[in-house]
C-alpha positions, 0 to 999 in steps of 0.5 A: 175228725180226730186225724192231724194233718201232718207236714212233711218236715223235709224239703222237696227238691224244687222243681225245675222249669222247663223252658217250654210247656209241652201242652201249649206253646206258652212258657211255663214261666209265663204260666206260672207268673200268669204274664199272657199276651193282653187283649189288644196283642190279641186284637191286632193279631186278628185284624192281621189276619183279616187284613190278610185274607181282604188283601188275598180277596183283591189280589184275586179280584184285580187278576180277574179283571186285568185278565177280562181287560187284556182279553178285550184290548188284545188285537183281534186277527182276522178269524176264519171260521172253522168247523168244530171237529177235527178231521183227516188231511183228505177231508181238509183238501176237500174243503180247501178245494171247495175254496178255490185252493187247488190241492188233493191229498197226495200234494198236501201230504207232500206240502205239510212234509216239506214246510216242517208239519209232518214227517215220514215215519218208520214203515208203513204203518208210521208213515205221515206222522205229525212233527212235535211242533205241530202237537205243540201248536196243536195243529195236528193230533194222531188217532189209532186205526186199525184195519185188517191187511190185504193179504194175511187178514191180520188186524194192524194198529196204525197212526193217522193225522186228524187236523184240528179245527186250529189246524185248520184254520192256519193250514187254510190261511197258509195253503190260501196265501201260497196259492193267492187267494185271499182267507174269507171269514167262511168256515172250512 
């Protein structure tokens, strides 16, 4: 090898630090010097982040079992069985006349109209429609019917009361207490 390595006999310009290296988030000053973080930095880093996740772990522990305590020493109403399904205010007459309530279906319409639970609607089709408490309450829910009508045969789409199984219970508690027969743990 007979080549000379030469050097260039003019100075570069320096090169100029950049505050932040763009590959990593050290800087390139710490870079350079090799000024890293020291192991036991690291360490408590770590242990920080476990400490964290054990921290998380019994916050959530301590909400599962604060809500099973509150669930058991909350006071337990009387509770009237009701049936699982919901169903219409004729249905549940019939199950309160069963009873001893002595009501038909006509009267509880007019009974819910007049205590705030359901209202008169806009024509036929909207009639005896639920207010916006009893949704919210979710005493009462309303399903779509179609049937076809008497004199032109045309399929009309309209809105009925279903009473939900809580609505049942509360309505019966309600209609009981007003006709004074006191609620029995039955179902309805």
């Amino acid at each position: 090898m007979n080549r000379k390595q030469t050097t260039p006999k003019t100075e570069t310009d320096k090169k100029v630090l950049r505050p932040w290296c763009g590959s990593c988030a050290l800087k390139q000053e710490d870079r350079i010097l090799g000024s890293f973080e020291t192991l036991p930095d690291v360490d408590k880093c770590i242990e920080l982040v476990f400490l964290d996740k054990q921290i998380k772990a019994l916050e959530q522990e301590f909400d599962e079992k604060a809500k099973i305590y509150l669930d058991e020493t909350k006071p337990k109403q009387e509770v009237c069985e009701v049936a699982d399904t919901v169903c219409s205010v004729e249905e549940l007459a019939e199950k309160l006349r069963t009873r001893g309530v002595d009501i038909g279906r006509n009267q509880l319409f007019k009974w819910l109209r007049d205590n705030g639970y359901a209202r008169y609607g806009n024509g036929r089709a909207y009639q005896n429609l639920p207010t916006q408490e009893s949704l919210e309450n979710n005493y009462m829910i309303t399903a779509q019917v179609t049937h076809r009508e008497k004199r032109t045969g045309k399929l009309i789409l309209s809105q009925r009361i279903r009473v939900t199984p809580l609505g049942q219970d509360f309505f019966g508690r309600a209609l009981m207490a007003e006709y004074g027969t006191a609620p029995k743990a039955v179902r309805l």
